[in-house]
N, C-alpha and C positions, 0 to 999 in steps of 0.2 A: 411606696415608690412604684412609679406605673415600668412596665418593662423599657417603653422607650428612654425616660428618664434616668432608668438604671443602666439604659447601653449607652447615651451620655455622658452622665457620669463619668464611667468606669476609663470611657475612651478619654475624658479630661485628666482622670489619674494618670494614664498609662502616658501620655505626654511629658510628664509631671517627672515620673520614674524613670525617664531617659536622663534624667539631671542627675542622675544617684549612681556615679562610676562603680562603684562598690558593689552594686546589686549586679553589673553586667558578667559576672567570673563564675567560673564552675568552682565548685567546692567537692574533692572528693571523685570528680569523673561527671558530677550535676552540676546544673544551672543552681545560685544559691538560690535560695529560700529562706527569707532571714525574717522568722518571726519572734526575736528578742527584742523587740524595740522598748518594752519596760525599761528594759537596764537602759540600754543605751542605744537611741536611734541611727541612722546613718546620715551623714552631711550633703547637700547639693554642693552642684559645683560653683555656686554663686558665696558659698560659706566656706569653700575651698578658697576658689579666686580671693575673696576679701582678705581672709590671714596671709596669703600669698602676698597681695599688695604691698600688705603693712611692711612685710617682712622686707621684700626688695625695695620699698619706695620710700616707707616712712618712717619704718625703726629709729624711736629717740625715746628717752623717757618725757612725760607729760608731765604739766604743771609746772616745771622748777625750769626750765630753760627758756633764754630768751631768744634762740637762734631760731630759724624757718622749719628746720625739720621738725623740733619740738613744738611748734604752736603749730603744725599739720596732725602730728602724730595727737594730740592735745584735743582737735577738733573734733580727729575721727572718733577718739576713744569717748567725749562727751555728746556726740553725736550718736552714740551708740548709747547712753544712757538716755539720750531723749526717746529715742526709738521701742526701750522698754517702757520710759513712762506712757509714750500714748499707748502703747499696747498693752498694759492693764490699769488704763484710763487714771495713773496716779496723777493730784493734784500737783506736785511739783516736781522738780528731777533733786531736789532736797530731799525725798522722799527713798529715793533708789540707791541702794547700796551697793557694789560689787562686790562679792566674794567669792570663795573656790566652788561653791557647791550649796545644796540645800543642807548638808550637814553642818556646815561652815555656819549657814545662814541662822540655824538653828542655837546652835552651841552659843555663838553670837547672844543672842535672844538672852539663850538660858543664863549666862554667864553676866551679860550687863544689866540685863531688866530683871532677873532672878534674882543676880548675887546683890542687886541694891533695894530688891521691894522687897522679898521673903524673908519672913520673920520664924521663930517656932511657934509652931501651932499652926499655921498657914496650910493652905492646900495647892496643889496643878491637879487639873481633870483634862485626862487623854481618854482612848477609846483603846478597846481590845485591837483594834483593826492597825495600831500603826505601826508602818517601819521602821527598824531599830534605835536610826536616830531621830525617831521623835518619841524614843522610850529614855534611852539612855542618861539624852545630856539633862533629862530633866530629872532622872535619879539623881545624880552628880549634884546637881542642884538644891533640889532637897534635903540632899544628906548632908551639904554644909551649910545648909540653913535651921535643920530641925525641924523641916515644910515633912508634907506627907502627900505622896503621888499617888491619886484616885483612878480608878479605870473604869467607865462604865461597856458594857456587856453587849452583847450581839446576839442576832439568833441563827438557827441553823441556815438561813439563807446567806449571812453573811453583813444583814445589816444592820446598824446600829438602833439598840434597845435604846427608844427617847426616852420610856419609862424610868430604864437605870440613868439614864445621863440628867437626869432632872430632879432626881432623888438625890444624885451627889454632889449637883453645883448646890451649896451653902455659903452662907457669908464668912465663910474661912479661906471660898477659892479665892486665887489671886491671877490666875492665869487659866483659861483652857487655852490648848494644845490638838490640833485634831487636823489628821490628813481630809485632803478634799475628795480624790478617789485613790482608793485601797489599791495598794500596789499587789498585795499577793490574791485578791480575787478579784478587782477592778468593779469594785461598789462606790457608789456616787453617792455619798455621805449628803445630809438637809443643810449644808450650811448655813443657807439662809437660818433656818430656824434655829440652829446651833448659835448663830452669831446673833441673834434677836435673845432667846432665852437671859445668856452669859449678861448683854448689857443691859438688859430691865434690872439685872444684879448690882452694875458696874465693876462686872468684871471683862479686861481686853481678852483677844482670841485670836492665835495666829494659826493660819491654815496652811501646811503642809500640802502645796502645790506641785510636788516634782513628777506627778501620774497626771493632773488632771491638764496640765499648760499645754501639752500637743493636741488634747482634745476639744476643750471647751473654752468659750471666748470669756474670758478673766476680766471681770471692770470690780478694782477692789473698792472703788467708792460706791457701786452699786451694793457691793458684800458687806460694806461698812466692818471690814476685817481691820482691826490695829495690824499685823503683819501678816504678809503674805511671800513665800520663797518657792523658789525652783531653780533647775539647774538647766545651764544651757544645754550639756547632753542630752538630756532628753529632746529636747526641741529643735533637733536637728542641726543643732549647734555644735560650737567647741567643749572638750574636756577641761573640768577645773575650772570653771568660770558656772558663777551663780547670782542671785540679785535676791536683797532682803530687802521687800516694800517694808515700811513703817511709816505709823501716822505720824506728823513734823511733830507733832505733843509729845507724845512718849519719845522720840529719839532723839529730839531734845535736852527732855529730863537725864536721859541715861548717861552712864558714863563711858568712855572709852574703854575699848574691850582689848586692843595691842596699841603699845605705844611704838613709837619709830616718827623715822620722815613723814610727811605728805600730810598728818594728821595733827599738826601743829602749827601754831601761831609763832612762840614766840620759847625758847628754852635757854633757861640760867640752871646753874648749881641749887640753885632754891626753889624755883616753880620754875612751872610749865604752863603757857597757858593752852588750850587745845584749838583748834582748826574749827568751822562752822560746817555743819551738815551738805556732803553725805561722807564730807573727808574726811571729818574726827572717827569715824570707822573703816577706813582704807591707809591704814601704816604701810607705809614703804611700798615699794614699786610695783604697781598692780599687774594682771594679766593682762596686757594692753590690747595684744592682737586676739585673745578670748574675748575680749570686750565685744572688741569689731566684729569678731565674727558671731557674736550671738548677733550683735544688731544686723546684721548681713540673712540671719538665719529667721527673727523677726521678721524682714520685709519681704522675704521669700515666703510662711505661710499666709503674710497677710495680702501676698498677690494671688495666692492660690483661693484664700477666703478660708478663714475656720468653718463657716455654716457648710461649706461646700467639704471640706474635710470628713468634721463631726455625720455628716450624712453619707457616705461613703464608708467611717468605722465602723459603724454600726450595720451599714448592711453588710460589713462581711461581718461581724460578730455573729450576726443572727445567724447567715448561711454555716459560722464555726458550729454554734451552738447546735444547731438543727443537725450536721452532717455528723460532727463528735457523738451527739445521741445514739444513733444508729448503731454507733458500736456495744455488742455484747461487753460487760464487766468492765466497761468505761464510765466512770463515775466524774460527772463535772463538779466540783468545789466553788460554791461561790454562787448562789440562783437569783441577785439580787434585783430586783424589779430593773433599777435604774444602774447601770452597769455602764462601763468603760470598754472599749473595743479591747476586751481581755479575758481569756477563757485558761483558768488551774482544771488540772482534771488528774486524775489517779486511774490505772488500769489495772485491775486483775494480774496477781501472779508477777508482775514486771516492777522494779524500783524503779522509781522517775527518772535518778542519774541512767540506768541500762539502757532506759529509753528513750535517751539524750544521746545517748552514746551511737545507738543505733541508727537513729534518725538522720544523724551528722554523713552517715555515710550514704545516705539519699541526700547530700547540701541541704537537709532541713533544721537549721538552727533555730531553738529553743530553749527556757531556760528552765532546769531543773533546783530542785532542794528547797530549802525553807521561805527564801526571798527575803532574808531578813526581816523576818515578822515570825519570830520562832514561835506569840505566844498564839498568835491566829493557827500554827498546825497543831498546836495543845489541844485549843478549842476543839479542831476537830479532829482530834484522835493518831495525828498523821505525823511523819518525819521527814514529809516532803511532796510534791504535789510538782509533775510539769505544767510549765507555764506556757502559752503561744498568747504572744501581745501584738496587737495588727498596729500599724502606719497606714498613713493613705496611700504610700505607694506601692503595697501587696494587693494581690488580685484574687478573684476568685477560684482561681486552677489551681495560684499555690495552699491553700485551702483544702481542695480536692488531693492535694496534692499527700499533704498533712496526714488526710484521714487515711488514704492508701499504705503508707508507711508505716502508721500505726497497726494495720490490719496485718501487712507484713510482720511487724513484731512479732505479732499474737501468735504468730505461726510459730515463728522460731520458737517460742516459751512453751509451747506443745509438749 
């Protein structure tokens, strides 16, 4: 990036970041500095405004009413499901599921497409790199099926051994399972190849999008992924609100994962017949105004442009990367070629939480401990590793800002 293009840039983010009420407060006696946006990003006020609306204007429940407020509230909230399908190019809004969360979205997965394909003897092939709920519910899974959960292996940099993961998909697997970028070191896993591998097998593959969806432009018919999930928090969106892409074939075939309202056709004392896609997986009264506001939170980075984003993370990555070096017995976790605007790193002498702790009182928020990915701090030796995950709307000063605070630590541990 030439200098002028970077003073560009930066001057289009910083526009950007007036929209973000929540960045303008001191934290502590400081202006904040909020480099946790793995967990959870901060909202604009255009994803403020939108649940606002709903709340004062069009609060009714969807689908089942015949009065004006319900076929408004009805419009917004399907309106919002269109708004995800063009934004990770699904074939249909058949396709799009709402739920709470990528855990939701997962469990889902595991529980309907698990609990009705996985036989004993069967395999899932995940990767060392992933977060807990894309370890767990496929435990859960296995173990009432008599399946057996494969992991293939990483190297010291943090990226995925193709060697191991190509050794362990066999005509036993019935599923791989694998995040798109690593939440606890922000490695940008080959999807592609991962999803090309699995189906020369016919085996589906669902990728664990809840790191990669703020950063990188998602088209899942380009990925040729069977599912794809994330959650609106991250994406500058509402809490508790998530979306499970599936191909119409498989969600189809599956069966319903909660029964209730909204996901039914027809119920007697004897049968049930179910609802058609994407409603035979949304029982009873969804999160309406989460809906809206992801799609509010959608149209907002898609005005700002992903390309123009992803090229912004990354230049403060590199300046994190380059300026955290500098520091004496500052060890970054995570060296992966192809990386996610996110830098784990471990200091000399100091626990991560201490230095969470301390930070805080410079308004520099960051996130400390395992990151729910306990078996990635196994791998490497650790009980926890701070985290700084940038957003487009952090600048390069709070960066500078970072690396100073930390030097101050160092002092105090003297």
């Amino acid at each position: 990036m030439t200098r002028n293009a970077n003073s560009n840039l930066s001057a289009q983010m910083a526009k950007w970041r007036s929209d973000f009420p929540v960045l303008q407060q001191n934290i502590n006696g400081h202006p904040l500095v909020y480099l946790d946006n793995g967990a959870s990003s901060q909202r604009p006020l255009a994803v403020i405004e939108a649940e606002r609306h709903y709340a004062s204007h069009l609060h009714s429940n969807v689908h089942r009413g015949v009065h004006s407020l319900s076929a408004l509230a009805t419009d917004a909230f399907e309106g919002a499901r269109e708004s995800v399908r063009r934004f990770l190019n699904a074939r249909s809004t058949r396709e799009i599921i709402f739920t709470r969360g990528t855990t939701e979205s997962i469990n889902l997965v595991a529980q309907s497409y698990g609990g009705s394909q996985l036989r004993a003897g069967d395999e899932i092939l995940i990767t060392t790199l992933e977060h807990h709920s894309n370890i767990v519910p496929w435990q859960m899974a296995c173990k009432a099926a008599g399946a057996t959960l494969k992991v293939a292996a990483i190297n010291r940099r943090g990226e995925l051994d193709l060697a191991s993961f190509k050794a362990l998909l066999s005509p036993r697997t019935r599923l791989v399972a694998t995040s798109h970028v690593s939440n606890a070191l922000g490695s940008v896993l080959p999807v592609a190849q991962i999803v090309a591998l699995a189906h020369a097998q016919g085996v589906p593959v669902l990728l664990d999008g809840a790191q990669a969806i703020p950063h990188l432009s998602i088209d899942v018919q380009a990925l040729d992924c069977d599912f794809y999930v994330f959650s609106g928090h991250k994406l500058y969106g509402p809490d508790g609100i998530g979306v499970l892409y599936g191909r119409e074939s498989l969600l189809e075939a599956m069966p319903p994962w909660q029964g209730g309202g909204d996901m039914i056709l027809t119920v007697s004392f004897t049968e049930t017949t179910y609802n058609q896609l994407p409603y035979k997986f949304e029982a009873g009264t969804p999160h309406i105004s989460g809906a809206i506001g992801l799609g509010a939170a959608i149209d907002y980075v898609t005005q700002i442009g992903l390309k123009n984003i992803a090229e912004w993370e990354q230049h403060l990555l590199h300046h994190a990367t380059a300026q955290l070096s500098t520091i004496e017995g500052l060890t970054i976790i995570g060296t992966a070629e192809d990386k996610a605007s996110l830098v784990s790193f471990t200091v000399d002498g100091i626990h991560p939480h201490d230095l969470g702790t301390i930070l805080d009182q410079s308004g520099i928020a960051i996130r400390t401990g395992h990151h729910c990915a306990m078996p990635v701090m196994q791998f490497f030796g650790l009980p926890a590793t701070a985290r700084a995950s940038f957003a487009f709307y952090n600048t390069m000063d709070e960066i500078d800002q970072l690396v100073t605070a930390v030097r101050s630590a160092q002092h105090l541990f003297r």
